[in-house]
C-alpha positions, -999 to +999 in steps of 0.1 A: -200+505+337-206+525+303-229+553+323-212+548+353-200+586+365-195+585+400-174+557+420-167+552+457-134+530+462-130+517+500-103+499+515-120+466+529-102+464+571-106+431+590-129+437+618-100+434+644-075+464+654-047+461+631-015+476+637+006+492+614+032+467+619+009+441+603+008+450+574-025+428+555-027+423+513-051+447+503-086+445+492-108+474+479-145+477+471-153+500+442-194+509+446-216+533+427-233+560+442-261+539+455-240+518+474-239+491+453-207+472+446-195+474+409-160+457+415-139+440+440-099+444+444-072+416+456-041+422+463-025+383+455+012+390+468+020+367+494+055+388+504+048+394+536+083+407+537+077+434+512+048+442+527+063+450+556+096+467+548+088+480+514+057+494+528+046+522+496+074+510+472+068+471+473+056+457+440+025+439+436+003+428+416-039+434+421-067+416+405-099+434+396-131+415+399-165+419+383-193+391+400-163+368+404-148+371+366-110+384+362-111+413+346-085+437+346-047+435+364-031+461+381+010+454+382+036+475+400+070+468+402+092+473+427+109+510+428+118+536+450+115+565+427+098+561+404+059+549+410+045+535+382+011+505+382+006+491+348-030+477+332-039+447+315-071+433+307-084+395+310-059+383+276-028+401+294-027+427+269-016+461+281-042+491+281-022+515+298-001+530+330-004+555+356+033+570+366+038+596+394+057+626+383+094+621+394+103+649+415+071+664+413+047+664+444+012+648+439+014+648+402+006+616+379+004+609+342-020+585+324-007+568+296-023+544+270-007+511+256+012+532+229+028+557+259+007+589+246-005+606+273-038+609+284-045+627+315-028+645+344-041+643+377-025+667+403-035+680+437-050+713+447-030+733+466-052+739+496-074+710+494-048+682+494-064+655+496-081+664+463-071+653+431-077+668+399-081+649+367-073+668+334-069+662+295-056+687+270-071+715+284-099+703+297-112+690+334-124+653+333-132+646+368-121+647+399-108+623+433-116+631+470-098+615+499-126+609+530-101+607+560-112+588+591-128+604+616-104+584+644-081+599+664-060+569+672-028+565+654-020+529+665-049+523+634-046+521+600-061+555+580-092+541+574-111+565+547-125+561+507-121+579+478-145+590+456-144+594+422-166+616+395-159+616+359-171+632+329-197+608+312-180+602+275-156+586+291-146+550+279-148+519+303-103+516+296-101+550+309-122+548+335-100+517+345-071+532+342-084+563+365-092+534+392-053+527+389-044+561+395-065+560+427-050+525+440-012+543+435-027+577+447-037+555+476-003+536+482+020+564+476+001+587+499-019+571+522+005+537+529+020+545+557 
């Protein structure tokens, strides 16, 4: 993962029409730019409840796998204001969080382990279904939503993101950039 620029994260769907009243733990493949997979993502809430009335807001907690090893946690709890996902590694020790702006439309803050901020991702204002990921003064990458090309809205939006980052980047941050795309994705794209 250390010269890995470029990642493609894809919600995994059942083969079956699902309806949006069914609303399924997540799963997410995270592939390079080949195609090959790099990391798997399990949602492990068995709420069904939550799921299904807290929709965007419920709390959860995602497990990131490399070949089958744990290896980083993604926790949100539950909050209707305030989004915020939180990120451990394999000894439970905190690495950082990804918050969404309070009253600020598509806007997010990375934070590390000690609360000083990292990055800002935000949304262009035409294009907004792309992200922009910055430091102090300074563009690290940037996330594109892929929408589906169905027209039927009895299905779930089925689409990826992609993801391209600066290559100095450290394999924390570029964890912690994941997260932001995983609440990007649930605060967005949920319903």
């Amino acid at each position: 993962m250390e010269k890995q620029t470029t990642f493609y994260i894809k919600q995994q769907n059942k083969k079956t029409v699902e309806l949006d009243i069914i609303k399924r733990r997540k799963k997410y493949l995270i592939n390079n730019e080949k195609g090959h997979p790099l990391f798997s993502l399990k949602e492990i809430n068995d709420n069904l409840i939550h799921r299904i009335f807290l929709s965007k807001n419920r709390p959860f907690k995602m497990k990131v796998y490399q070949t089958e090893a744990e290896f980083f946690t993604f926790e949100r709890l539950f909050s209707f204001f305030k989004h915020t996902i939180n990120v451990y590694d394999s000894d439970c020790n905190l690495i950082g969080k990804v918050t969404k702006k309070l009253f600020r439309f598509r806007k997010y803050e990375v934070k590390n382990n000690q609360g000083k901020s990292m990055y800002f991702i935000a949304s262009h204002l035409v294009k907004r279904s792309n992200f922009e990921i910055k430091g102090d003064n300074y563009s690290v990458g940037l996330i594109k939503k892929e929408r589906s090309k169905s027209k039927k809205t009895f299905l779930k939006p089925n689409g990826s993101f992609g993801m391209e980052l600066v290559e100095n980047l450290s394999n924390e941050h570029k964890i912690l950039l994941i997260a932001a795309v995983i609440l990007i994705d649930f605060v967005h794209y949920n319903n």
